[in-house]
C-alpha positions as CSV (number, residue, x, y, z in Angstrom):
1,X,-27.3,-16.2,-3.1
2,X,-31.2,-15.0,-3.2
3,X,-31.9,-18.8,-3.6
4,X,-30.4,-19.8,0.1
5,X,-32.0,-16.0,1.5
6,X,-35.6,-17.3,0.3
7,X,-35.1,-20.7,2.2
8,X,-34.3,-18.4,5.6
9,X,-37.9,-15.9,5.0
10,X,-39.8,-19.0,4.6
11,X,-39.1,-20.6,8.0
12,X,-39.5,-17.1,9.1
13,X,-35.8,-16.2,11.3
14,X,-34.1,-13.3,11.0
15,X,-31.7,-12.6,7.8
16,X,-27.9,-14.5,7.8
17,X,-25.2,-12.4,8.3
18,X,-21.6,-13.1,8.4
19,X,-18.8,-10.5,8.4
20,X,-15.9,-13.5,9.6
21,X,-15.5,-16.2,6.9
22,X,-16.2,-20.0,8.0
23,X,-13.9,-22.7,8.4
24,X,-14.3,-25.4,6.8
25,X,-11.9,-27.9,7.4
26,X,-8.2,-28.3,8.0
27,X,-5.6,-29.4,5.2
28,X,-1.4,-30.1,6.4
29,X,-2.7,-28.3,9.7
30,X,-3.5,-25.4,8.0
31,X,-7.1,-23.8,8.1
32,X,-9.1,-23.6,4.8
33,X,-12.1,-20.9,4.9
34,X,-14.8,-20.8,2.4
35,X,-13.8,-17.5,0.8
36,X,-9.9,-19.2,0.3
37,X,-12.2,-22.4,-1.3
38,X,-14.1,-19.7,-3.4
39,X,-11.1,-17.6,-4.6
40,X,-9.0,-20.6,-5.7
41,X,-12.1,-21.7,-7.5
42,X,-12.4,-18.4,-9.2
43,X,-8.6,-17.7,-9.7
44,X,-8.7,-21.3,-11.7
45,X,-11.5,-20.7,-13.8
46,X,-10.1,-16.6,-14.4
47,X,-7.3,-18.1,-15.1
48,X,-8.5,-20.9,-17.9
49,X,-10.8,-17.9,-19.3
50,X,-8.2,-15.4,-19.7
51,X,-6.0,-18.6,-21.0
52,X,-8.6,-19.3,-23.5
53,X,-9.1,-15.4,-24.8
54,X,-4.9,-15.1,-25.3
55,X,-5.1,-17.5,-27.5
56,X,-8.1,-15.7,-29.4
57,X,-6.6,-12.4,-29.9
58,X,-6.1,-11.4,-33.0
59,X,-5.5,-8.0,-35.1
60,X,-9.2,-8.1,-35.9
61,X,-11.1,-7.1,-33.2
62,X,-13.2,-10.2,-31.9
63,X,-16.6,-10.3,-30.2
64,X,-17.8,-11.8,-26.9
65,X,-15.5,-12.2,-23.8
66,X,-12.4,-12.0,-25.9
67,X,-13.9,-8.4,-26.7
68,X,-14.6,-7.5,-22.7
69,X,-11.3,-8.4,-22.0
70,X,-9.7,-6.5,-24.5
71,X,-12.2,-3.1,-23.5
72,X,-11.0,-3.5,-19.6
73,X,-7.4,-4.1,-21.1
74,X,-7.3,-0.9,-22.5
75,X,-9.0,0.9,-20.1
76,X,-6.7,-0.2,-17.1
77,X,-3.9,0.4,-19.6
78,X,-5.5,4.2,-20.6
79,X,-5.4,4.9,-16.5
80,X,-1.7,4.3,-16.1
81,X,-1.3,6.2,-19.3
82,X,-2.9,9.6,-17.7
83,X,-1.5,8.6,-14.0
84,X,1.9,8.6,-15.5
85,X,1.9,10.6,-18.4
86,X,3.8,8.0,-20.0
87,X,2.2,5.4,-23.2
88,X,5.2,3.4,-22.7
89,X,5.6,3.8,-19.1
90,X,2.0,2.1,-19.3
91,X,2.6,-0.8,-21.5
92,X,5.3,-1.7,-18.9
93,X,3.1,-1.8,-16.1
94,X,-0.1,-2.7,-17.5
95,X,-0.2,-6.6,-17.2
96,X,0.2,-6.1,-13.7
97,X,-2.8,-4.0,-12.9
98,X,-4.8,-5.4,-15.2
99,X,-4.3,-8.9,-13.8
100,X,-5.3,-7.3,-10.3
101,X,-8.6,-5.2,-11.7
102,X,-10.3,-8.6,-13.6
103,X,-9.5,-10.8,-10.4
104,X,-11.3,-8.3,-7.8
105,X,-14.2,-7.7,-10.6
106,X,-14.3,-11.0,-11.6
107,X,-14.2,-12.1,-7.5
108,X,-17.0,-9.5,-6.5
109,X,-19.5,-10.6,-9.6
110,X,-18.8,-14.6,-8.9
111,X,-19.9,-13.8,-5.3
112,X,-23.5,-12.9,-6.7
113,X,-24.5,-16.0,-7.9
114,X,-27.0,-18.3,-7.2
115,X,-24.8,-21.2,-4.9
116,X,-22.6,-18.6,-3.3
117,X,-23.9,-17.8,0.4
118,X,-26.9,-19.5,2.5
119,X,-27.8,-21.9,-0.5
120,X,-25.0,-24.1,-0.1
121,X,-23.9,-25.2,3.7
122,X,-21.7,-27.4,5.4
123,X,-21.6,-28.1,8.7
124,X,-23.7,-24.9,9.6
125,X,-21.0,-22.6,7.2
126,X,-21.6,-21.5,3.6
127,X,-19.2,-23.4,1.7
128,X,-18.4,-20.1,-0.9
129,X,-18.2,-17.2,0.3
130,X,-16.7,-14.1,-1.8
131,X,-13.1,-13.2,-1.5
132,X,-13.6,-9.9,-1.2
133,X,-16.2,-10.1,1.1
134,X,-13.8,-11.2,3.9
135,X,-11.2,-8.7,5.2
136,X,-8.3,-11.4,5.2
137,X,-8.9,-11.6,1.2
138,X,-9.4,-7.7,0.6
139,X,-5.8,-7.4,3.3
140,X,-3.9,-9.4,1.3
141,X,-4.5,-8.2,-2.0
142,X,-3.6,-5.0,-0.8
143,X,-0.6,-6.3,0.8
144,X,0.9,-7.5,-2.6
145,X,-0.6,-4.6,-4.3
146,X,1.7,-1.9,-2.1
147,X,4.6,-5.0,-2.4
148,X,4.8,-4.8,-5.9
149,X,4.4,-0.5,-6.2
150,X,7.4,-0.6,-3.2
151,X,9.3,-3.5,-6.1
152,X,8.9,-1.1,-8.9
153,X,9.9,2.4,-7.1
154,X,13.1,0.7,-6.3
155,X,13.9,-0.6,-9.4
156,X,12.5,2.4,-11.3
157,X,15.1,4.7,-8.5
158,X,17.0,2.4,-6.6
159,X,16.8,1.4,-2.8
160,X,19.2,4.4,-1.4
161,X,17.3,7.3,-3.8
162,X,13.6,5.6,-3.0
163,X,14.3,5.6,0.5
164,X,15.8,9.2,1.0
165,X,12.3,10.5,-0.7
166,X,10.9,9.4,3.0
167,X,13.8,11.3,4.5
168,X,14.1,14.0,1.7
169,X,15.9,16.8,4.4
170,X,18.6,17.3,6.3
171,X,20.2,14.1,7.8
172,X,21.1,16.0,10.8
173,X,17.7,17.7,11.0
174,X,15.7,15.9,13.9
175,X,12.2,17.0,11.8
176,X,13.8,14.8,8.7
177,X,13.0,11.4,10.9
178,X,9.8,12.8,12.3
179,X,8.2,13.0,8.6
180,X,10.2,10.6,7.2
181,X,8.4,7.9,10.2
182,X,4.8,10.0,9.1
183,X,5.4,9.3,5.4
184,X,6.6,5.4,6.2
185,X,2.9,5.3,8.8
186,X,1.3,6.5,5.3
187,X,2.5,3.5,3.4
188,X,1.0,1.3,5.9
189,X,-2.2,3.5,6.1
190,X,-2.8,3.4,2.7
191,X,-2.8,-0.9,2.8
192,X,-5.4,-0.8,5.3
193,X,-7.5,1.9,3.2
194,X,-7.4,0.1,0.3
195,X,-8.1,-3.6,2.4
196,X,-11.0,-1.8,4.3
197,X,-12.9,0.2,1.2
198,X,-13.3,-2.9,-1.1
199,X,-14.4,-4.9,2.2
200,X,-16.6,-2.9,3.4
201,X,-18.5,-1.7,0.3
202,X,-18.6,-5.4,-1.1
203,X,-19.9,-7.2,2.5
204,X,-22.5,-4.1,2.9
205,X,-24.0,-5.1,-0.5
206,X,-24.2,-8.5,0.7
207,X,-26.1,-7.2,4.0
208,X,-28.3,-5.2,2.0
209,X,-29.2,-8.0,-0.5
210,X,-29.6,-10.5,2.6
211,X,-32.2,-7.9,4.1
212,X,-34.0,-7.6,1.5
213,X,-34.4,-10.8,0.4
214,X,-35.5,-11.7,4.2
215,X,-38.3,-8.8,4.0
216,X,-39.4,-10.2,0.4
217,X,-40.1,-13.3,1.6
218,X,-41.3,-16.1,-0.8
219,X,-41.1,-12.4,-3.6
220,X,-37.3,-12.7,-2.6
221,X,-35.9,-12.7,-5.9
222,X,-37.9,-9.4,-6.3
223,X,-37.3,-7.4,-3.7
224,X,-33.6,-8.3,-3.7
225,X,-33.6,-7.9,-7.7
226,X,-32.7,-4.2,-8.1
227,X,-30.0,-4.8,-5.4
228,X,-28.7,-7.5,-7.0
229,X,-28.5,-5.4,-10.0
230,X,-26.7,-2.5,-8.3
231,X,-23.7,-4.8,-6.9
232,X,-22.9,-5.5,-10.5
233,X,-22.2,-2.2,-10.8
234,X,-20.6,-1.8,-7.7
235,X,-18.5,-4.6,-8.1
236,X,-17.0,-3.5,-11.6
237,X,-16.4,0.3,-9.6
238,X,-14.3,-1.2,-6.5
239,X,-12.3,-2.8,-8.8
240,X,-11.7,0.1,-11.0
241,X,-10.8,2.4,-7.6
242,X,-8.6,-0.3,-6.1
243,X,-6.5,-0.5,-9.8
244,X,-6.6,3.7,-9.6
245,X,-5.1,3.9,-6.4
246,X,-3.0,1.6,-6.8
247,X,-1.7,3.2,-9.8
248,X,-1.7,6.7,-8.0
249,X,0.5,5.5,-5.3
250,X,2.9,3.8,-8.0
251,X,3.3,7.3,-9.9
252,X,3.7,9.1,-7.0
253,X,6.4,6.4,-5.5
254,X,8.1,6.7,-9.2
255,X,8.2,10.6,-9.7
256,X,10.0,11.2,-6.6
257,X,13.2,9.8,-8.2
258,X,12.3,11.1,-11.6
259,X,11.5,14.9,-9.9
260,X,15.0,14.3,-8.2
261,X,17.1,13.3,-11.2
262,X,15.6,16.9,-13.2
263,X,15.8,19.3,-10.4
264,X,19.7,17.9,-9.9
265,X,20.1,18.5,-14.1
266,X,18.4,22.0,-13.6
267,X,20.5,22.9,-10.9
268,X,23.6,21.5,-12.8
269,X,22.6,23.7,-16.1
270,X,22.2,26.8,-13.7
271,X,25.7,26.4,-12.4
272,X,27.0,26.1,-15.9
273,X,25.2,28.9,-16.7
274,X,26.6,31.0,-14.2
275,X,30.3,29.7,-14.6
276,X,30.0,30.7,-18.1
């Protein structure tokens, strides 16, 4: 990245910036972009890596990336844990969110290297750009994120009992459809706050890096350095808030039938109670 930002101080314009990912050329009639290029690169090589540390696991723990995997395993896994209150509950959903926090880390640290940006071109577009650095990447990852919570709540509650939690009053109260339509808005709200807080914090660290590179000059790889150094940081954090949400919204979507099924056993007991 600070490579191809060097080449544009030298000859002295102003530094790159693009917020819209390129095209680069068209495959079946359908438009390939250099951030799609770049994430099926990086899918494919995740992929293969977390291929190769399966088959390294062992009882003994192991060092390297087989131990890195393992650390954010268990850490994704300790999240759902205290989100749901549940050990099990977590095991269950685990290989799930995990999958989802080592793809956005591992697609906002790939998008740091040397190759990825200015350095590489074709026809006047970077040819990799980082998948999370476009809003059509960070949109659909929150898209299937919010599809697979909305998949689980139903088969944790069941359509008819997930459902009614939008529209948890009166059928014939007109104010039941009025925040049950508030609370189906907030389902949508919260894909585009998810789509728009990894985008915008991972193409501002690009601007920032691009600017300072540019006022570096030929001391680029300086300047930009400390930067650099902060998006690693960054990048690991956006992947951990996108996973915690996430798992938020999927306890909150699951306790609604859970708070249900105990407050009609309560008031079933109470009755008893009072018969008796």
């Amino acid at each position: 990245m600070i490579a191809g930002f060097t080449r544009f101080a030298a000859e002295e314009v102003g530094p790159p910036v693009h917020i819209a990912p390129g095209e680069l050329f068209e495959f079946m009639g359908f438009t390939v972009t250099n951030s799609m290029l770049f994430a099926w690169l990086g899918s494919t090589i995740l992929i293969i890596l977390l291929a190769y540390v399966a088959r390294r696991m062992t009882l003994r723990p192991k060092r390297g990336i087989t131990q890195i995997v393992e650390i954010g395993t268990e850490f994704v896994t300790s999240v759902l844990e205290g989100s749901m209150g549940s050990r099990a509950k977590a095991i269950q959903y685990a290989p799930y969110f995990v999958t989802i926090f080592f793809f956005i880390a591992f697609s906002n640290i790939i998008g740091l290297l040397p190759g990825v940006g200015e350095a590489l071109t074709y026809e006047g577009q970077p040819v990799f750009r980082a998948f999370t650095a476009d809003l059509n990447g960070t949109l659909a990852a929150a898209v299937v994120s919010m599809a697979m919570i909305q998949y689980f709540a139903i088969k944790e509650s069941g359509f008819i009992k997930h459902l009614r939690h939008y529209f948890a009053g009166k059928l014939w109260n007109p104010l039941t459809y009025v925040v049950g339509f508030y609370e189906v808005l907030n389902e949508l709200i919260r894909v585009f706050s998810l789509a728009l807080r990894l985008f915008l914090n991972v193409a501002i660290g690009e601007i920032i890096i691009a600017v300072f590179s540019y006022l570096g000059k030929f001391a680029a790889p300086l300047t930009a350095f400390p930067f650099l150094f902060l998006e690693l940081g960054v990048a690991l954090l956006q992947a951990y808030i996108f996973v915690m949400l996430s798992v938020t919204y999927l306890s909150l979507a699951i306790s609604h039938g859970h708070d249900e099924d105990e407050a009609l056993e309560s008031t079933a007991e109470q009755m008893k109670a009072n018969a008796v």
